[in-house]
N, C-alpha and C positions, 0 to 999 in steps of 0.2 A: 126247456127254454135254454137258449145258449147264455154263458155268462161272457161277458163284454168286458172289457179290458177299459180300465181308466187310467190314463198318463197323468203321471203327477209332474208336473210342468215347474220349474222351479226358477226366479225372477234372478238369481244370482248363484254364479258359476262357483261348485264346488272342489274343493280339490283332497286326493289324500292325505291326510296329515299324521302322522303315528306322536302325540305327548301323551304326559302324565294327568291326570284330572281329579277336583277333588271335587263334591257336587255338596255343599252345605246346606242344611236343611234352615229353615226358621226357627226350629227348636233347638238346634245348635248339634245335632246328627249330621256327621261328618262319612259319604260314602264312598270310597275309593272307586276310580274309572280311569277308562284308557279314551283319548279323544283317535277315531280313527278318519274322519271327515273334517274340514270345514268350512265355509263360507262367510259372506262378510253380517248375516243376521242370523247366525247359528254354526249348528255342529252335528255328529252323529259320535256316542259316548257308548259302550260296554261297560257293565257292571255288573257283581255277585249279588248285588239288591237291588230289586225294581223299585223304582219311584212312579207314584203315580202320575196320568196321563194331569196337565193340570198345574201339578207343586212348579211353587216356587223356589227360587233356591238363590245363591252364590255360588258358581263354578268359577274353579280357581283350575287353568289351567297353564302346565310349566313346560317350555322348550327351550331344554337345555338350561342356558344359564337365565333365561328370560321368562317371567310369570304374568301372569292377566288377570285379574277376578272381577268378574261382572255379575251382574245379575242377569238372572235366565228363567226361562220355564220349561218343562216338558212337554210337549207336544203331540209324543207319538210313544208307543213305547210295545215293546214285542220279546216273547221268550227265545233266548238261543240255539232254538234245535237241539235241544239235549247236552247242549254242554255248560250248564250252570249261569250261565251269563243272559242276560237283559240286555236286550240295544233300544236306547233310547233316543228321539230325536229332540235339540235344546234348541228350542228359540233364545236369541239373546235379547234382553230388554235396552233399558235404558243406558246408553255408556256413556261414560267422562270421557273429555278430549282424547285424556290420554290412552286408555281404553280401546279405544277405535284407532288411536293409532298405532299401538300393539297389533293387533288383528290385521290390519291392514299392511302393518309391515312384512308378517308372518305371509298374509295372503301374496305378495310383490313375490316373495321369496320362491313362492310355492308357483305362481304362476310362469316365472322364470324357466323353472327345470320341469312342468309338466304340463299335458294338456286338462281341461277342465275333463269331472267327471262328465258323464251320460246325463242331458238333464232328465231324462226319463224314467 
């Protein structure tokens, strides 16, 4: 049987983003990550420890002189190909005003100097 190809279709345009990320557990486990996507209800994150598909967390992520920490979940989450790292994908949950307008300024920024990724 042939295997069929499924497009993941995604409702808001992603863009590349290279920050710092800090992904905080509920137990107060603190994991160090690199944010390499993001969009306006999420992210795509690298890290030396997988978090499972599910956790919840506080991502704290920093550009430049400007930080954001929201709450988030794991979503999706996959081995590195051999090179030690976990790429996870973060839903963002609930944000405060300010929060969102973080993100969204970041997003203006981003949208300026690039085109969105491939929703595909």
């Amino acid at each position: 049987m042939a295997e069929t190809a499924f497009a993941i279709k995604r409702g808001n345009p992603r863009y590349s983003f290279s920050a710092e990320a800090e992904a905080i557990l509920g137990d107060g486990t603190s994991v160090p990550a690199q944010v390499f996507e993001l969009s306006s209800h999420g992210c795509y994150i690298d890290a030396l420890q997988p978090l499972s598909v599910g956790s919840e967390l506080h991502l704290r992520i920093s550009n430049g002189p400007s930080t954001c920490e929201l709450p988030a979940k794991v979503i999706y989450m996959h081995a590195g190909y051999g090179f030690a790292l976990y790429g996870m994908g973060i839903a963002f949950g609930e944000m405060a005003a300010e929060q969102r307008s973080e993100i969204e300024a970041w997003l203006r920024e981003l949208a300026a100097n690039q085109s969105p990724k491939n929703p595909n």
